[in-house]
N, C-alpha and C positions, 0 to 999 in steps of 0.2 A: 504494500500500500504506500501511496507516495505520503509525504510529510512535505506541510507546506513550511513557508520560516517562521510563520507564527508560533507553531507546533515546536519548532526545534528551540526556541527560546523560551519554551517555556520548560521544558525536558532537564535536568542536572546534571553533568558532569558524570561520565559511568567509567569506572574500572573495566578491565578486561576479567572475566573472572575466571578461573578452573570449573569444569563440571563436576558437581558431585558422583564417584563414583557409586552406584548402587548396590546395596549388598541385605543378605537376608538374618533375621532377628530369629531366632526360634525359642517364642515365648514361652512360658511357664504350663500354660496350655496347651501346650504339644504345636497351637498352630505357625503359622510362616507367617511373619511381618518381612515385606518388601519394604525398603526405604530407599527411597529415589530424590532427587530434585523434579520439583514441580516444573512444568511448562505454562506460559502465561495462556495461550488459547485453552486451558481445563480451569482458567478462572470460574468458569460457572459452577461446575462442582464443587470447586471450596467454598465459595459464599454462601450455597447452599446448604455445606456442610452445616458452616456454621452458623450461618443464619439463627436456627433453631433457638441456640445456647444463648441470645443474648437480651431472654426476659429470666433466664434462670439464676435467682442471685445466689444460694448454694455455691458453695465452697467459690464464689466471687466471677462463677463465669458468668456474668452480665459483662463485667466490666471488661474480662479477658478475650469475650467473642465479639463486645463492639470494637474494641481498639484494635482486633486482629481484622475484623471485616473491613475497617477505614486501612489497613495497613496495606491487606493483602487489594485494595479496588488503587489504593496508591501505586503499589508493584505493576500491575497491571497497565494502568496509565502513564506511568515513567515519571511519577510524580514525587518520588524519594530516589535516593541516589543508590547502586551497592544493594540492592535488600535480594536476597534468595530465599526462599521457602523448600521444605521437604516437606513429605509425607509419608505415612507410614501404611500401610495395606495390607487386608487380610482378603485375599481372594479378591483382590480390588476393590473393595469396601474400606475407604477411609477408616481410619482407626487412632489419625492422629495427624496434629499441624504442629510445626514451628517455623518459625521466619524470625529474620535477620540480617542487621545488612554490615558494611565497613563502613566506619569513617572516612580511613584510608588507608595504605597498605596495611599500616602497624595494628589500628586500634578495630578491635568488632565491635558494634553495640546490638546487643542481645534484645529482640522483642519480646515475644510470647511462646509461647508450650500450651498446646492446648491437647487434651485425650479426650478421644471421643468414647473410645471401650475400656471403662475402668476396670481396675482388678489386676493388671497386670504388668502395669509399672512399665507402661507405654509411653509415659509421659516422663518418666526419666531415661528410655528410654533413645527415644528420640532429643533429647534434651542433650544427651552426651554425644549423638549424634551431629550434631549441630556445634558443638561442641569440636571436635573431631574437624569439620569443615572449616572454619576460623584457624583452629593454630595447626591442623597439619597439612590440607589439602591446599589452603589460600595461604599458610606460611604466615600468620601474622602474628604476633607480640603477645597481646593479651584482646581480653573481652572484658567491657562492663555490664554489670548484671545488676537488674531489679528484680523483685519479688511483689504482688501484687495479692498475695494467700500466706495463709500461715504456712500450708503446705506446700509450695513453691518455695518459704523461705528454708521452711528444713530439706526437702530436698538440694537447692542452691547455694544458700550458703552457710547452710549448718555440714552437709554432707560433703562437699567439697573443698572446707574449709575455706573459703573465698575469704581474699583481704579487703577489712573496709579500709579505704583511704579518707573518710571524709575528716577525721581530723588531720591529717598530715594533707591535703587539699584539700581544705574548704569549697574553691573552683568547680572542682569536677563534678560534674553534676549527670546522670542519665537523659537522653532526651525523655522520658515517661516521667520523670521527677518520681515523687514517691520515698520510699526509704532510700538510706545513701546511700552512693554507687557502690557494689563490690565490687572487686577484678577477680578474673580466671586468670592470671599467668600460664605461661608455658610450666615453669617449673610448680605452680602448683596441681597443673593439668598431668603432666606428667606421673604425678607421683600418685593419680588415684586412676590414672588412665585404663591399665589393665582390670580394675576394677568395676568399671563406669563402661566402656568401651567394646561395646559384642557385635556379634554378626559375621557373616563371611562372606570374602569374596575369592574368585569373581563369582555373581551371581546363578546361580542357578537357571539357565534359558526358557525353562518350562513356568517357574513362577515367575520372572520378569513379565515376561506375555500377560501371565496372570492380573498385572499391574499397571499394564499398557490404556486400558479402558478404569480410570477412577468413577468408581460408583458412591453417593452418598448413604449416609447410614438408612435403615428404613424406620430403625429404633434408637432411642437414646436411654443410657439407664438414668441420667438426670432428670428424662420429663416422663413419668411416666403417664404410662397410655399414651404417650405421643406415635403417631404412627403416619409414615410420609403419604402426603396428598391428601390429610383429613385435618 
């Protein structure tokens, strides 16, 4: 599609990025989580993913599915700079979001983690995932990180021990604001990596396929009786 100059001024400044290589999770449940990098033409399915989540205020996904919806229609439109999104899929049924973009080469800044199928620590998950793409696939320095849940913050930064900096920079601040920024360092990545850090590659070609068409949930355990198209 042509891009007029209007268009291109209004568009930011993009890094060249690495593709996420895709590799498969074999969850607690026996089943196959694919995790891939999102394509912008399957924006439809993820808005619709999450759509759903963002009157449910339980454990704060209200707040964590509008700011991903405004995030991920930004990605799409080329209206943030740097942001990539994965997902995670169970037979091509969405099963989990997170997105994030760079500053610039050195710094990540960390959005959201969302699970759509709880229970199986999908959402950390994918979390370490993403993780994994900032400091070793894009080679970058560190990541700052919010928390937006109580269980976000124990997962983030109780669990990975993240360093607050906000006394030692006052400055540094998260674009989400919220509590104060922590960092993921490489060295502190490193040292819980093997721990935090699953799956294999290269993928498996029969479930990749499987992953090729993203279908949205039909069910949410957050709403229930929620049931797609009623």
């Amino acid at each position: 599609m042509a891009i007029d100059e209007m268009e291109k001024s209004l568009r930011p400044p993009a890094l060249e990025l690495k593709p996420y290589p895709p590799k498969v999770i074999t969850l607690a449940s026996g089943e196959k989580m694919v995790v891939r990098e999102a394509k912008r033409e399957e924006i439809g399915v993820l808005l619709g993913t999450v759509h759903p989540l963002m009157s449910v205020p339980k454990d704060f996904y209200d707040i964590v599915a509008s700011r991903m919806y405004a995030e991920l229609l930004s990605w799409y439109l080329h209206r943030v700079s740097n942001e990539f999104v994965l997902v995670g899929s169970i037979d091509g049924v969405i099963a989990g979001i997170v997105n994030s973009r760079l500053v610039d080469s050195d710094i990540g800044m960390s959005y959201h983690t969302m699970t759509i199928k709880r229970g199986l620590r999908i959402g950390a998950q994918l979390f370490a995932a993403k993780m994994e793409h900032h400091l070793e696939i894009l080679g970058q320095k560190e990541v700052w990180i919010v928390a937006e849940s109580p269980i976000g913050f124990k997962r983030w930064m109780i669990e990975y021990e993240l360093e607050n900096r906000e006394h030692l920079f006052p400055e540094i601040r998260h674009e989400l604001g919220g509590v104060p920024t922590y960092v993921l360092t490489r060295e502190l990545y490193d040292a819980v990596r093997d721990q935090k850090v699953t799956g294999t590659r290269p993928a498996d070609p029969e479930l990749l396929k499987s992953a090729e068409k993203l279908k949205m949930p039909d069910e949410y355990p957050q709403i229930p009786g929620f049931k797609r198209g009623k």
